[in-house]
N, C-alpha and C positions, 0 to 999 in steps of 0.2 A: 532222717527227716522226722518230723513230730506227730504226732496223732494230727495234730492242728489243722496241719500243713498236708496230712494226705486228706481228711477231710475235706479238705479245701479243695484240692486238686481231684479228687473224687465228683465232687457236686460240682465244680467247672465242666469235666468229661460229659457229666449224666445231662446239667445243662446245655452242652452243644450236641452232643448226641440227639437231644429230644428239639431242637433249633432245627435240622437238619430230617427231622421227619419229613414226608409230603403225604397231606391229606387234602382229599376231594370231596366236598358237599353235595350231596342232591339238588337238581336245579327243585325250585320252589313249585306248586303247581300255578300256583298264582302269574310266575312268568313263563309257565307256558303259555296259560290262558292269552296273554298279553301277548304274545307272540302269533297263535292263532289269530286271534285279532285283526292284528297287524298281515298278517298273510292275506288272511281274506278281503281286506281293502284294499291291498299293493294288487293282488290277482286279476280282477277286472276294474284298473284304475285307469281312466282314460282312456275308454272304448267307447266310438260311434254307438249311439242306440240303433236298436233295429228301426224301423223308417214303415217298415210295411213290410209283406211277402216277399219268405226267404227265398231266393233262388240259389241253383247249383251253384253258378260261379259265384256269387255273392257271400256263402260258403266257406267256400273255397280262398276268395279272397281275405275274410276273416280267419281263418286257420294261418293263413302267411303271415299274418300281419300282428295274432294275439294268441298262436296256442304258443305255450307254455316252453316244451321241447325245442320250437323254431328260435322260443326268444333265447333259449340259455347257449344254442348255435349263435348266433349271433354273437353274444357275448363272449363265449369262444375264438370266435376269430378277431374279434376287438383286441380280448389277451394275447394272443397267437400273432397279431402286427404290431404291439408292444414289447412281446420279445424279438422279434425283428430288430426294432427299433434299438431295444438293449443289448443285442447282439451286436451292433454296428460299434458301440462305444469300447466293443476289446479291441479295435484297429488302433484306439489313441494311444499313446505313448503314455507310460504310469508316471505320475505326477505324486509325489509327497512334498507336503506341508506339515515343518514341525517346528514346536513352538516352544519354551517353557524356563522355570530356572531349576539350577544346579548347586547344590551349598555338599558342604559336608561338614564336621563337628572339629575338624584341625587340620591343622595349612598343611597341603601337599607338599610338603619338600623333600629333597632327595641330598645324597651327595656322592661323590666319587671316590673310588677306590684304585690303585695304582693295580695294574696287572702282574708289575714286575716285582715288587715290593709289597705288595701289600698292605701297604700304608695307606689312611685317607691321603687323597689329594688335592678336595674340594669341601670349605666345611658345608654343610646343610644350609641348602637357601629353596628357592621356592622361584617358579613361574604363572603362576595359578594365584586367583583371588579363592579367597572360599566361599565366597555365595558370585553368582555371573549369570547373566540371561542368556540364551540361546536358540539359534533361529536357523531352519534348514530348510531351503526350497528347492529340490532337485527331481530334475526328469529322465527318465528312463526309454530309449525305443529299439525294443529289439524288432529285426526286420524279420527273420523269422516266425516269431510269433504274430509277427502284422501278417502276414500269407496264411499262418494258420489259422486266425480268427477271421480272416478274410473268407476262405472256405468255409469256417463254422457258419457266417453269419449268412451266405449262401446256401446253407441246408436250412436254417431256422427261417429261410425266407421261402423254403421249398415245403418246410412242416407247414406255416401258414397256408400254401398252396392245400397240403392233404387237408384241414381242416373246414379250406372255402369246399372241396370237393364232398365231403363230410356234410357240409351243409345243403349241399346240394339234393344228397341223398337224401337225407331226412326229408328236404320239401316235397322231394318227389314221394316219398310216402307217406304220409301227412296229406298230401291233397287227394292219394289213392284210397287211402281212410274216408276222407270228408265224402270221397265219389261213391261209395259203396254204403257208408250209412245215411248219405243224403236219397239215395235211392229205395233203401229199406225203410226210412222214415215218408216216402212217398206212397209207399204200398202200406203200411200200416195206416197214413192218414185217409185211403180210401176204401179199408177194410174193416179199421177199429169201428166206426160207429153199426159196421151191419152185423160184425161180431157183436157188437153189445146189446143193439136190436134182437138177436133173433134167441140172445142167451134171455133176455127177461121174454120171449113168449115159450121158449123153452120150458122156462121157471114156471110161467101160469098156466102152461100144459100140466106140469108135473103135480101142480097143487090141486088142478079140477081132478085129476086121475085120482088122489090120493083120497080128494076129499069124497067123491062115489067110492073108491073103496073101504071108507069108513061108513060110507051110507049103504054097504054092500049088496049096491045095485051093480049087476052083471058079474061076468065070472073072474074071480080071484085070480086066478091063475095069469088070465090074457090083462086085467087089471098091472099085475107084479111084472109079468115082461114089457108093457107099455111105459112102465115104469122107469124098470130097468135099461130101456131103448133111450129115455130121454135122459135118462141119468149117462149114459154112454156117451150121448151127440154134447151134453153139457162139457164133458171130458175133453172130448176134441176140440170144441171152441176156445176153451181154458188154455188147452195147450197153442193153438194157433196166437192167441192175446197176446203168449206170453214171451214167442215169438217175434214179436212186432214192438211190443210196449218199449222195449231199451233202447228202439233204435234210434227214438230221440234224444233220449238220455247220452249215448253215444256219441252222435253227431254235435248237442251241445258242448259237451268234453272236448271235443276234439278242435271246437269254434273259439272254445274259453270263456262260453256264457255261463253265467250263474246259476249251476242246477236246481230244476223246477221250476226255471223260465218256460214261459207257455209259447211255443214258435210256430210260426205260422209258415208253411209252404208252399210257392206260387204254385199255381196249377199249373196242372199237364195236361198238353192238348194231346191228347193219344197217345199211340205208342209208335215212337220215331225211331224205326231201326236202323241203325251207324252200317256204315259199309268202310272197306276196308278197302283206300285207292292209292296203296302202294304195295310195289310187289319186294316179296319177301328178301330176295337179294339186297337190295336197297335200303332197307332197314337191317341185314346182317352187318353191312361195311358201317354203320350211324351207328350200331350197339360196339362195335368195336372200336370206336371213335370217341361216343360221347357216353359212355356209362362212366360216373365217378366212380366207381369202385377199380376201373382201369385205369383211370387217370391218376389217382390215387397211386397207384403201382408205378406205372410213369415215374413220378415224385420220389417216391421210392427205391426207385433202380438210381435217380439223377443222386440221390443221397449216400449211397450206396458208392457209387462211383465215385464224389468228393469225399467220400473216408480212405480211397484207397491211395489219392491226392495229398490226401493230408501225412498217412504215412510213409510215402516218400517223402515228404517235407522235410518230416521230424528227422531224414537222413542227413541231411545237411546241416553245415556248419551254423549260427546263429552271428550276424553282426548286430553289436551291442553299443547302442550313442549313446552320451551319457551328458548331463548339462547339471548344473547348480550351484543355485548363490547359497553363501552360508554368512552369517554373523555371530560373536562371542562378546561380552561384553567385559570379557578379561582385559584387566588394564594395563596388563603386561606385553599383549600382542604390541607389535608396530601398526598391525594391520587387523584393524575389527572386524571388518568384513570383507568380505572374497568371494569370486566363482571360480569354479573350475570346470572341466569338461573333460572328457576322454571318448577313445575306441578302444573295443576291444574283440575277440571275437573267441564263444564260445561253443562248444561241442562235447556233445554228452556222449563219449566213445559208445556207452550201451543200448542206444537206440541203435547202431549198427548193429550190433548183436540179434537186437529184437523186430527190426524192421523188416528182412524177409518174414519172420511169423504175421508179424502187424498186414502184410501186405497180402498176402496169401489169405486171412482172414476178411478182409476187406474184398478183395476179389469175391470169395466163396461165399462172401453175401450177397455182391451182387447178381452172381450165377443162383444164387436161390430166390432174390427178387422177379427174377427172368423167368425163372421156374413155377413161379405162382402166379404169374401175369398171365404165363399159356393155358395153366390149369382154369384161372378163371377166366379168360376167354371162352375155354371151352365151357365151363359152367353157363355164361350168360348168352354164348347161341344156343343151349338146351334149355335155358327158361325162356330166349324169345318164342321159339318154337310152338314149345308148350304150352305158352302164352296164346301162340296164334292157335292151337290145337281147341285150347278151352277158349276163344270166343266163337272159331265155327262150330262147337259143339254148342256152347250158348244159343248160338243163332236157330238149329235145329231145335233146340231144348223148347224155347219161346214157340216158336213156330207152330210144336205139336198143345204145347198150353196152351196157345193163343185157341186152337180148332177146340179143342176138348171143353174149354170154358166154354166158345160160342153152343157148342151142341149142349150142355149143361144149361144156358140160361134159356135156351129154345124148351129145355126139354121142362125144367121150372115152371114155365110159361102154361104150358100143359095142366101141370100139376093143379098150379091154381086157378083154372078153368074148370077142370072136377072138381076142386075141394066148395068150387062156390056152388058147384049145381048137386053138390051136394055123393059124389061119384066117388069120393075116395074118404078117409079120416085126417086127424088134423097127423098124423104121427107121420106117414107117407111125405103130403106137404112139408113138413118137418125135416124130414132126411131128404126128400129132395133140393130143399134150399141148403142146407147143408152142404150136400154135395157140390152145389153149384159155387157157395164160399169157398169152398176147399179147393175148387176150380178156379176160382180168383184169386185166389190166396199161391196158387203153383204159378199162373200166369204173371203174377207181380214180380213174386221173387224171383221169377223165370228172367223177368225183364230189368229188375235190378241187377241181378247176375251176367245180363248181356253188357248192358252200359258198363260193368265193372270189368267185365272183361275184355269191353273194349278200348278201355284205359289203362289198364294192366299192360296190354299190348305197348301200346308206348312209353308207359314206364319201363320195360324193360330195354327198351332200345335206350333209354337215360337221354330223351329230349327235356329241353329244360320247359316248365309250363311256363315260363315268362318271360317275355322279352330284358337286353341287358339294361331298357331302359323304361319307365313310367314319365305319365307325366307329374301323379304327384304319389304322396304314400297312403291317399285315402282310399278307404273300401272299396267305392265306386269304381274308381280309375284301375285299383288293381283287378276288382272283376271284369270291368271290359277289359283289360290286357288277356286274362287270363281264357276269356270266351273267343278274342277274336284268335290267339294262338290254337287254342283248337279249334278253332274253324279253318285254319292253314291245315292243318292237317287233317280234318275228314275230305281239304278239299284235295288233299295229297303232295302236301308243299310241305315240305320238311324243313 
């Protein structure tokens, strides 16, 4: 070979060598920008505006209808009944459509040879053109593989099943969320403003102290701990604010409103304590019924069970139909076009082989699906329990905040009846309102903590909050679904 000619062949190599690379770019930040964007106008696209004062189930309804997690559930199980759907299509019998033409550069011809002699005994001729079109339409159905895909397409209709149960679960915790920081953001909106209130006279206590002890009128010392007393009580307010402040921020999140929307909370006519009017038996046999997470498992065993269907299938013989027309446009045929058809029946001697393994396996999952079913039964009557444990302790919880605040705003009361006649200092007045927030502030969260608890409660039993049906999919409608189903069950109708 020449210098020329390996050159050549050299810089060919090095050119598809370097053809053959894969390189990846940085996305641009410009399309990220553009993407943000875009995120942020798809995210609350087409929601109800708020109307007026937000209420619980209203909420609640909103979170079902536009948080974020419920929607990508949903769309989950949309894809989840489209493979269904594509599952169904391995029962059809396989169909090929083929099309095309056929040449080659010199006439096919052959000729014969005598066996006995030697000798040709056919000169060279030809049956074949060298260029001819060509056309295949033939169908294929094995009955075997219909039973098997028959089975597949009955678990992927059972995975759909685990993914509506899937979604279930999330609602149920999703509206346990909305219940817990719709009640923290109730006790903040009736605490923030006496928190704010009582930090700016805090604030002009500490500036008159400050500003006498630059005038150093009276004793330094009792001055610096005055000081240091209000610098204290500022501390604890700071921290109670700080407490409170996200819980809107939260409960927006969880609604799918535009954070740093200003929302507004219907009022609370006191504090309405839930009672519990079904007995605990009754609610063990409903958690062992309607939690998704067990039903789920259900679906699971039934899956479990059609693997071990399928491989007994794969034992058996397969019969194989067969059907198709064919055309050639060789001008030699008598006959251009034809069908034909056959039976046949096939069997893969090594699935006997492998079938007691296959079957044995399939079993021994099922026996371990059965096995996590009992485990988590037992799990979720130890969270009903628990559940019921922490709303009676709730209920006492509330009960001793509820006294402890009353004697704190009596004792208040007091406070500044001296302070005006003049009986006490402002610092006293000070730490007694203090105390009496901090008593408000236990009684709220106390009382958030009860309602949460007594929602908990029925979350773990896995009652669904919503009837199977609405009348439509607006806000409204699904809050009243959502208020009148709890109101069957405080009234003890499950």
């Amino acid at each position: 070979m020449s210098k020329a000619a390996k050159f050549f062949s050299i810089s060919l190599l090095a050119l598809a060598v370097t053809g053959c690379a894969v390189t990846s770019q940085p996305i641009d930040r410009s399309v990220s920008e553009q993407r943000a964007q875009q995120d942020l106008a798809i995210m609350f696209r087409d929601q109800e505006p708020l109307s007026g004062p937000l209420t619980l189930h209203e909420a609640m309804a909103r979170a079902v209808k536009y948080n974020l997690e419920a929607r990508l559930k949903v769309m989950e199980e949309a894809m989840a009944q489209r493979q269904v759907d594509l599952a169904t299509f391995d029962m059809l019998p396989r169909m090929a459509l083929s099309a095309g033409y056929a040449g080659r550069s010199n006439i096919s011809a052959s000729s014969s040879e005598s066996i006995r002699t030697g000798t040709q005994s056919l000169e060279p001729s030809t049956s074949q053109d060298r260029d001819r079109g060509v056309a295949d339409l033939t169908m294929v159905w094995n009955v075997l593989d219909f039973g098997v895909s028959y089975v597949s397409a009955k678990q992927q209709g059972d995975q759909r099943l685990i993914v509506q149960e899937r979604r279930r679960k999330v609602l149920h915790t999703i509206i346990q969320d909305v219940r817990s920081a719709y009640w923290r953001a109730v006790a903040a909106d009736r605490l923030l403003t006496q928190i704010d209130s009582l930090m700016a006279r805090v604030a002009q206590a500490r500036d008159n102290s400050q500003r006498l002890s630059e005038q150093r009128i009276g004793d330094p010392i009792q001055a610096l701990s005055y000081q240091r007393a209000l610098i204290e009580a500022t501390r604890q307010l700071e921290e109670q604010r700080r407490a409170l402040s996200l819980a809107k921020t939260e409960l927006a999140t969880l609604i799918n409103l535009p954070l740093g929307t200003q929302v507004e909370l219907a009022p609370e006519a006191g504090y309405q304590v839930p009672e519990l009017k079904v007995e605990l038996g009754t609610l063990e046999q409903e958690a062992l019924a309607s939690r998704p997470e067990l039903r789920e498992q259900d679906y699971q065993a039934r899956i479990s069970a059609a693997e071990t269907r399928k491989a007994m299938l794969r034992l058996l013989p397969g019969l194989e139909f067969s059907a198709g027309g064919h055309y050639d446009s060789n001008s030699f045929l008598v006959n251009q076009s034809w069908a034909d058809y056959g039976v046949k029946v096939t069997w893969n001697l090594f699935n006997v082989l492998s079938a007691p393994s296959a079957i044995d396996v399939a079993k021994a999952g099922q026996e371990v699906a059965d096995a996590r079913r009992q485990a988590m039964s037992m799990a979720i009557l130890a969270q009903l329990h628990v559940a019921n444990a922490n709303f009676r302790e709730a209920q006492r919880q509330f009960q001793t905040s509820q006294q402890l605040a009353g004697l704190d705003g009596q004792i208040v009361e007091q406070l500044r009846n001296r302070y005006q006649a003049q009986g006490i200092g402002e610092l006293e007045l000070i730490q007694g309102e203090l105390n009496t927030l901090q008593a408000d502030l236990r009684r709220d969260l106390a009382y958030a903590e009860l309602r949460n608890s007594y929602g908990q409660l029925f979350a773990s039993v896995g009652l669904d909050p919503l009837p199977e049906s609405i009348a439509s999919d607006s806000v409204a409608d699904i809050a009243t679904a959502l208020a009148n189903r709890e109101a069957q069950w405080q009234a003890g109708q499950l």
